[in-house]
C-alpha positions in Angstrom: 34.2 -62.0 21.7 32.7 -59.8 18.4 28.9 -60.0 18.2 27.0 -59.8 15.5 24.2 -57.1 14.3 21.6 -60.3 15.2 22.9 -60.4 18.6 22.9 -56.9 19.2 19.4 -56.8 18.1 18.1 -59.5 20.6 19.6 -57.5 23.5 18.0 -54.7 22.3 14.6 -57.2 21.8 15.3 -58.3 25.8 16.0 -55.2 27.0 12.7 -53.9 26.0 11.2 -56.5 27.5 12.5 -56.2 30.4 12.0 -52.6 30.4 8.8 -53.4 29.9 8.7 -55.6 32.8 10.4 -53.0 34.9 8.0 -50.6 34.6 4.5 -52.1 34.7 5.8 -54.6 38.0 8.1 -52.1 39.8 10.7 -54.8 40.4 14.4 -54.6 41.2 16.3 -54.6 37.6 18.9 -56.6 39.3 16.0 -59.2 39.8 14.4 -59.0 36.2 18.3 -59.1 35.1 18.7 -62.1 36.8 15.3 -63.6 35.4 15.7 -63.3 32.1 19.4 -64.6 32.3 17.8 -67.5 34.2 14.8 -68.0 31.6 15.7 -67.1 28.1 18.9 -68.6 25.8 21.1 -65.5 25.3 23.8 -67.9 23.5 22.8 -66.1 20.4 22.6 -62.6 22.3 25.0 -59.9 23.1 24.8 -60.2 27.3 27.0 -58.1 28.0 25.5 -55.4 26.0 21.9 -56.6 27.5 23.3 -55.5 30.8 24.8 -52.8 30.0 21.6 -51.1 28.6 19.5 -51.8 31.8 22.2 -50.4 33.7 22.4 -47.6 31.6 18.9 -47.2 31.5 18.1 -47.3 35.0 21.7 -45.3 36.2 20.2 -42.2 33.4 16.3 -42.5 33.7 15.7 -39.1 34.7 17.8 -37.5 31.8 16.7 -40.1 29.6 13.0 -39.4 30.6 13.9 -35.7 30.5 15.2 -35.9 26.6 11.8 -37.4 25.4 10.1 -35.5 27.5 10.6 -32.6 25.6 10.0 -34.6 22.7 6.0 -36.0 22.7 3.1 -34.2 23.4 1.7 -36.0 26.8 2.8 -36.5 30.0 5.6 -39.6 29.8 3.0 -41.3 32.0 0.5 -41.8 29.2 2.6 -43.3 26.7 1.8 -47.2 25.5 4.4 -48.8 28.0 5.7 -50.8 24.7 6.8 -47.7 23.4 8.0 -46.0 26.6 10.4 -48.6 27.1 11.7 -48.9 23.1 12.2 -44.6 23.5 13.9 -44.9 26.6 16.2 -48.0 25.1 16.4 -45.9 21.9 17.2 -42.5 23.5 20.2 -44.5 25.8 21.8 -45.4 22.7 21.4 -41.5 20.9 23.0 -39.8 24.5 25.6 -42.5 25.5 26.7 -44.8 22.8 27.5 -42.2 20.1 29.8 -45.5 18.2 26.4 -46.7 17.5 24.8 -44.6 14.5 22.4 -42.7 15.3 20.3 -44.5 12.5 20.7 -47.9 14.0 19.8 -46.7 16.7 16.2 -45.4 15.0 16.2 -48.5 12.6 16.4 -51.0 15.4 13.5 -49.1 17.5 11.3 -49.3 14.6 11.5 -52.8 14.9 10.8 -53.1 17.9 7.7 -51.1 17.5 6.5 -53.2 14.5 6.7 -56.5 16.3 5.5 -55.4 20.1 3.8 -52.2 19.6 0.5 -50.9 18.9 -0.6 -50.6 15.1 0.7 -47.2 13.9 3.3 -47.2 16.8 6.0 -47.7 14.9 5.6 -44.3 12.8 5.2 -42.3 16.6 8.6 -43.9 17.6 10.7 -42.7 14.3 8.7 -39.2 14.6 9.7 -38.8 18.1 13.1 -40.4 17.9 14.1 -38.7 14.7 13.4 -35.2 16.4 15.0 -36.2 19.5 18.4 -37.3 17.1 18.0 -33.9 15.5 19.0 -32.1 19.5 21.1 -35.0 20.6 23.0 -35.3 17.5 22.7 -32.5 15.6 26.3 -33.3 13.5 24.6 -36.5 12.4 21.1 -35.6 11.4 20.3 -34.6 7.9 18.7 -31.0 7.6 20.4 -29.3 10.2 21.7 -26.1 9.7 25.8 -26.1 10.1 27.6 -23.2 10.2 31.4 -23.2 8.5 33.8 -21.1 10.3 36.1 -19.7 8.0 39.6 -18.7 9.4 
């Protein structure tokens, strides 16, 4: 079955949440998995790629962690959980799905930040995400240096 951009979007939209969730309650993802397949209507979501992120997620969290990290300027710890969980969502999709532009990617978080973050959120998340696509993805991102080896 082919999803569309829309249903790709709301599994992004319920990963974060449950994300979210993950990290503020401490719960099993295999439990908020199951709750969120048991409370909201994913008929119009991409499920599969729902799982697949929080499996990703929570399979990579130390690397993923690591990445942004080196990216802010404070302790991961202090971050608005909101936008912890749309980086770590955002920075799954820039290490380990490299079919997905790296844009979308940025585009999508954005979003995110706009409709469940904080204020001015949303401009922390592209600054942070579009120097973290700039080490992850350096062939991608505008304004890096490439070097042409002539033969």
């Amino acid at each position: 079955m082919k999803f569309t951009a829309q249903a790709r979007n709301r599994a992004r939209r319920y990963c974060m949440q449950a994300l979210y969730q993950w990290d503020l309650s401490g719960m099993e993802m295999s439990e908020i998995q199951r709750q969120f397949f048991e409370a909201e209507d994913f008929t119009n979501a991409d499920g599969g790629y729902f799982i697949e992120l929080l499996n990703g997620i929570r399979t990579h969290i130390e690397s993923i962690d690591s990445h942004i990290s080196e990216t802010i300027d404070r302790p991961i710890g202090q971050l608005d959980p909101v936008e912890r969980a749309i980086l770590r969502l955002a920075c799954y999709e820039l290490l380990f799905r490299h079919d997905i532009p790296y844009r979308v990617s940025i585009n999508e978080a954005i979003m995110l930040a706009r409709k469940f973050g904080a204020e001015q959120g949303h401009t922390f998340i592209n600054g942070v995400l579009d120097t973290m696509a700039r080490k992850i993805r350096p062939a991608e991102s505008p304004g890096v240096d490439k070097q042409v080896t002539r033969r």
